[in-house]
C-alpha positions as CSV (number, residue, x, y, z in Angstrom):
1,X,96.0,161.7,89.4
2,X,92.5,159.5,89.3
3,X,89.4,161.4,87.8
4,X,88.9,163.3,91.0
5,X,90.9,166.7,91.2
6,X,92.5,167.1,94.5
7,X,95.4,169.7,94.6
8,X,98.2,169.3,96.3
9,X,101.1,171.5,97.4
10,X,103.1,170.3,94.8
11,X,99.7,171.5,92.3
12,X,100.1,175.5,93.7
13,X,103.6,176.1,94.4
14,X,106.7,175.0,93.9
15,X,108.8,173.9,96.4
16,X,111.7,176.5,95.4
17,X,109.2,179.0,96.0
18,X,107.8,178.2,99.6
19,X,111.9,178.2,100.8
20,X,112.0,181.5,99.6
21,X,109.8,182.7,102.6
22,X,112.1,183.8,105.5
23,X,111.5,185.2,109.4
24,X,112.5,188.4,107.8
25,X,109.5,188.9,105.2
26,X,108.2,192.0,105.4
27,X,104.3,192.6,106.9
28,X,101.8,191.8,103.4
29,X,99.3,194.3,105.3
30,X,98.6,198.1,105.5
31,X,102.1,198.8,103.3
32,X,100.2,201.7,100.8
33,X,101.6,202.0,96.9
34,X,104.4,204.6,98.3
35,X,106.0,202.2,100.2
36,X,105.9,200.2,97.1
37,X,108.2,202.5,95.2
38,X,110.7,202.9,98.3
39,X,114.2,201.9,97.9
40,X,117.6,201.5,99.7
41,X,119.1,205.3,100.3
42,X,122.1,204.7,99.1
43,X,121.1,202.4,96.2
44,X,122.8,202.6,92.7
45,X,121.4,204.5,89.5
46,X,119.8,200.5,88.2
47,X,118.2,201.2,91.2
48,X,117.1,204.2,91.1
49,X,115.6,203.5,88.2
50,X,113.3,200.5,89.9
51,X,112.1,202.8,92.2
52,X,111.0,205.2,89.8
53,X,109.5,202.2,87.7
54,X,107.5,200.8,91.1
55,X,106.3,204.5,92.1
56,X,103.7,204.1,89.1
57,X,102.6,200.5,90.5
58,X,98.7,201.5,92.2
59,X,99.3,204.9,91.5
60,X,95.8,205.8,91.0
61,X,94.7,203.8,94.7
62,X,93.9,200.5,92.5
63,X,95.1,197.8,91.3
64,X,94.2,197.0,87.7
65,X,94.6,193.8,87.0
66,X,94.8,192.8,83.4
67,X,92.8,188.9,82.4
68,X,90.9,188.4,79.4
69,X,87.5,187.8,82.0
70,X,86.8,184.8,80.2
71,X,88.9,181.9,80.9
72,X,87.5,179.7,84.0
73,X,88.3,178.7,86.0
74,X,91.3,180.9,86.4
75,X,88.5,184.3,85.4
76,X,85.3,185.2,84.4
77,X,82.3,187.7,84.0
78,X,79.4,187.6,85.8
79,X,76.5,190.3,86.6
80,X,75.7,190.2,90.4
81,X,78.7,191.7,92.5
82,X,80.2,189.3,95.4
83,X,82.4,189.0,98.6
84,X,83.9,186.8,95.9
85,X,84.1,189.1,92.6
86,X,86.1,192.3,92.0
87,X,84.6,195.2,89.3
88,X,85.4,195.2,86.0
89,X,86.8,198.1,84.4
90,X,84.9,201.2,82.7
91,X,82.0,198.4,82.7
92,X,78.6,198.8,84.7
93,X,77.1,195.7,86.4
94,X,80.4,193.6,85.1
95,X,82.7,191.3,87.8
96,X,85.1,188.9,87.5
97,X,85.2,185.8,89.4
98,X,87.7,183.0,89.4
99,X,91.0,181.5,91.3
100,X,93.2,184.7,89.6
101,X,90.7,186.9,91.2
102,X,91.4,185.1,94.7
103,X,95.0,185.9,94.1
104,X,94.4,189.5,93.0
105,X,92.3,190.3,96.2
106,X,95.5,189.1,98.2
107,X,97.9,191.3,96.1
108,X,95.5,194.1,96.2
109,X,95.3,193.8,100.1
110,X,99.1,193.8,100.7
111,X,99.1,197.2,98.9
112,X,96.2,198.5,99.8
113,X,94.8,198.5,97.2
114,X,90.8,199.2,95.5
115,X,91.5,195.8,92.8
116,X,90.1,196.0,89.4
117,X,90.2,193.9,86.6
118,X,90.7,195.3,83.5
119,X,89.0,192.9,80.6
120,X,91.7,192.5,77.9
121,X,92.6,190.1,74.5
122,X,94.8,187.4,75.6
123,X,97.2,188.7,73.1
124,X,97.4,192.3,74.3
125,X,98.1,191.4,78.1
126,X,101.9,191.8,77.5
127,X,101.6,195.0,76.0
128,X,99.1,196.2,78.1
129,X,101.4,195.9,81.0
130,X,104.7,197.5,79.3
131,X,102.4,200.6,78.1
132,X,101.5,201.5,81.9
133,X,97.1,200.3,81.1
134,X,97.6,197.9,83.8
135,X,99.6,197.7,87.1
136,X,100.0,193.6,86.9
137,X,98.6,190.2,84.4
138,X,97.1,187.8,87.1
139,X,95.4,186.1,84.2
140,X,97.1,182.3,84.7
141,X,99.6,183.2,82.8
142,X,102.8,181.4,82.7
143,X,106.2,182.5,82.6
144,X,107.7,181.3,79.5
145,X,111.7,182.7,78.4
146,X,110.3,184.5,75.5
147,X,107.9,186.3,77.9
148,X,110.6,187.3,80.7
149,X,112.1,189.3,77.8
150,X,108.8,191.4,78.2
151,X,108.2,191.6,81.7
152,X,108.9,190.0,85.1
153,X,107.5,187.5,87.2
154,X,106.5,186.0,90.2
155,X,106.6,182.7,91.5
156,X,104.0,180.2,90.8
157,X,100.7,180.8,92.9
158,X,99.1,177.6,90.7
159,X,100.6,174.5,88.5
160,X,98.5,173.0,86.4
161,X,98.5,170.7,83.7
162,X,97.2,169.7,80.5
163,X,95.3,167.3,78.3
164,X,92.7,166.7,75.4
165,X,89.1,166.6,75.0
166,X,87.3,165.1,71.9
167,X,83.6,164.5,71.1
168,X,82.1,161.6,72.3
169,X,82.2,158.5,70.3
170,X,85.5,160.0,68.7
171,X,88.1,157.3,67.4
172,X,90.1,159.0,69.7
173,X,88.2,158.8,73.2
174,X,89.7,155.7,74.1
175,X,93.1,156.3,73.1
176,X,96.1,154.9,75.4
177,X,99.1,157.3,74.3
178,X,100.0,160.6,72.2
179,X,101.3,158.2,69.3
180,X,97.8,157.3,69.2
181,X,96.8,161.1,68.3
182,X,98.9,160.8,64.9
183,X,97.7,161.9,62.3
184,X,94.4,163.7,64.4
185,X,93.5,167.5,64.0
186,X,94.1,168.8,67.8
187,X,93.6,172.6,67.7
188,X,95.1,174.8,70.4
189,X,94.9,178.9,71.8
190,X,96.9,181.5,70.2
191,X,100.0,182.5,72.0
192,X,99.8,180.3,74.6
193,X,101.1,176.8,75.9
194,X,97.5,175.4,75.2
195,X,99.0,175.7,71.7
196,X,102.8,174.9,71.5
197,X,101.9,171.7,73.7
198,X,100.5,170.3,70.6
199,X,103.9,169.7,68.9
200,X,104.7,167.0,71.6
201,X,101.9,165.1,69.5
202,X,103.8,162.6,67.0
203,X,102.6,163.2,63.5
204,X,100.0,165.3,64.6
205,X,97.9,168.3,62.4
206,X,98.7,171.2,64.3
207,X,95.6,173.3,63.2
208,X,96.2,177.3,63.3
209,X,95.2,178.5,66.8
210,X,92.4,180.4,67.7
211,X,92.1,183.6,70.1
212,X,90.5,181.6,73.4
213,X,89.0,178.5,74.9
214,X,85.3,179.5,74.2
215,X,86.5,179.2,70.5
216,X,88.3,176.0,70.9
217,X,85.0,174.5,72.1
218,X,83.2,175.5,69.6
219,X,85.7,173.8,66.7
220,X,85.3,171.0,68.9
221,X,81.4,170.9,69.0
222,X,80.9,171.9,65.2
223,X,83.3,169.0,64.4
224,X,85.8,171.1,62.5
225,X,88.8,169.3,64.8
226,X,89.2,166.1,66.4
227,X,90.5,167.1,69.7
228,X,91.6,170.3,71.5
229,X,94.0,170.9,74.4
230,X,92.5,172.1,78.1
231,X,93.5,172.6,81.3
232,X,92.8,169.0,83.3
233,X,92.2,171.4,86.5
234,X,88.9,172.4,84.7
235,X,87.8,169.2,83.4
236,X,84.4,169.1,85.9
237,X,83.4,172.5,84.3
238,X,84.1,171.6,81.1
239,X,82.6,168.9,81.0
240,X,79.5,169.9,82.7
241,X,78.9,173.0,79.9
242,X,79.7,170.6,77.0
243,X,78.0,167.1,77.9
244,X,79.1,166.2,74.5
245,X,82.4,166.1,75.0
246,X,84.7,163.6,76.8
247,X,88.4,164.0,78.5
248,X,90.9,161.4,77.1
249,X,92.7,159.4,80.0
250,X,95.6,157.4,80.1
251,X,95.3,155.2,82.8
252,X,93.1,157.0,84.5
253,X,94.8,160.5,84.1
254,X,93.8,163.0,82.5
255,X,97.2,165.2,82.4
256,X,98.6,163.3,79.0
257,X,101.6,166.1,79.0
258,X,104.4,165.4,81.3
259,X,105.3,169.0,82.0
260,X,104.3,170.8,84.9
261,X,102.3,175.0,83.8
262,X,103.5,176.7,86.8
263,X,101.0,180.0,86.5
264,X,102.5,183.5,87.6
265,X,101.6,187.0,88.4
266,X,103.0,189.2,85.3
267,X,104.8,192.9,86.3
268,X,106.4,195.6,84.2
269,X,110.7,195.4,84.5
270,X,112.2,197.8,86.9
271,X,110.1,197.1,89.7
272,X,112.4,194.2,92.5
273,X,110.6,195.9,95.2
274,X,107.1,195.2,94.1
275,X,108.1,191.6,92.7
276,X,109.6,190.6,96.2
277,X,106.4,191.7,98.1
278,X,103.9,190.0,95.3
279,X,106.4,186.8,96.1
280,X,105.8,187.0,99.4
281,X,102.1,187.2,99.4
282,X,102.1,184.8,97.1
283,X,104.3,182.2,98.8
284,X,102.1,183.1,102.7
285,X,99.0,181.7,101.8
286,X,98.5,178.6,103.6
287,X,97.9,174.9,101.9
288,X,94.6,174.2,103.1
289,X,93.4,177.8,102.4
290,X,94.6,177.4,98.7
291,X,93.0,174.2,98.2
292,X,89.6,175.6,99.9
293,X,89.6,178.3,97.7
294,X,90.3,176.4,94.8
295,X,87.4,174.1,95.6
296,X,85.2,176.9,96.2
297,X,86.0,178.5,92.6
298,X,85.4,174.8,91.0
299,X,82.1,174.9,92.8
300,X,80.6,178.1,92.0
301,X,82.1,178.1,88.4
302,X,79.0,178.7,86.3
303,X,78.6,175.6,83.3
304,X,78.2,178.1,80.9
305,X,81.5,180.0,82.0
């Protein structure tokens, strides 16, 4: 990875993913939210019971997508609508924008479904979903085990990565390795990867997490850590809204984690039928579409996102 971003397959979808598409996948277009819900005639009660679970999937003719509206480039607000944006909930003159909303507008098409995004605390997204306020999380979200206790997912429509960012002129801007983070106050996001990813960090100083980026920047810029985690597929935003601040590379890379944050669309339990059709539109969209789109979002990100 050099300082340019250029996704590749491997940086969308996995490869376990894309073999799961078949000659037999059902049409993504024109199926309404009944045909969601419909199962197999003779299925079992476990069934049964997914069917009832799906028929409540749209119900109301949208799709209401849960994201916290404020986490580019993945989602975020702005004022002026768009062939780009879908409404936010219950909120005059508000849209969301982003790659998660690219996604959504796909999902919401293959339903056909009116998509909405319902603006939401990262932390309540889970039980949002299990409580019947939202239909789905397309929030870039990942699918941890502790979270498929919650709810189901799909496969990955996005992998990313992380690294850190420090102020510039840090002691730490021109470090080579995570060793050389020991001892340094790196500060993550509540309840998400942003956060556990820290503890890879030999002898680091985990600080308490905060509720979202925004606030991660700003203990950044007033100097209250020395580094924070980020997304490295956002780096040219972030950079560009926070001049001050520079991304650590290790030989030119700015991933300094090894693992691989596939991102997921999030669905209450009991609903197979929906899940399979989400996979599928997930797993249809072409490469060079996804990396066009993904390009577009990076260019139309605003810096103060």
């Amino acid at each position: 990875m050099t300082n340019e971003i250029n996704l590749s397959r491997r940086g969308f979808l996995r490869a376990s993913g894309m073999a799961a598409m078949g000659a037999g996948a059902v049409a993504l277009v024109g199926c309404g939210p009944s045909s969601a819900s419909t199962g197999d005639a003779g299925s079992s009660a476990e069934a049964g019971s997914s069917a009832a679970a799906s028929s409540t999937f749209g119900e109301s003719g949208k799709l209401r997508v849960g994201m916290e509206v404020a986490y580019p480039p993945y989602n975020w607000q702005v004022s002026e609508e768009s062939e780009y944006t879908m409404p936010v909930d219950g909120q005059s003159g508000a849209y969301a924008d982003g790659y998660d909303v690219v996604v959504a507008k796909k999902v919401a098409e293959a339903f056909d479904l009116e998509p909405v995004a319902v603006k939401l605390a990262w932390s309540g997204l889970i039980e949002a979903l299990t409580s019947g306020q939202i239909d789905c999380i397309i929030a870039g979200m990942t699918a941890t085990d502790e979270r498929k206790e919650s709810i189901d997912f799909s496969d990955p429509y996005f992998v990313g990565h992380y690294g850190l960012l420090v102020q510039s002129g840090s002691p730490y801007e021109n470090a080579t390795s995570l060793e050389d983070f020991s001892g340094a106050s790196v500060l993550g996001q509540k309840d998400t990867l942003l956060d556990t990813v820290i503890d890879e960090i030999p002898g680091v100083n985990h600080r308490t997490p905060v509720d979202s980026v925004p606030s991660q920047l700003s203990q950044l810029n007033q100097g209250a850590v020395d580094a924070i985690t980020y997304n490295t597929e956002n780096v040219k935003g972030l950079l560009a809204a926070n001049p001050n601040l520079v991304a650590v590379q290790f030989n030119g890379d700015y991933t300094l984690f090894p693992d691989e944050v596939p991102v997921n669309v999030g669905i209450a339990k009991g609903q197979d039928d929906v899940l399979a059709k989400i996979n599928d539109v997930v797993n249809a969209i072409p490469e060079d579409e996804m990396q066009s789109e993904w390009d577009a979002v990076i260019e139309r990100q605003p810096a103060s996102a």
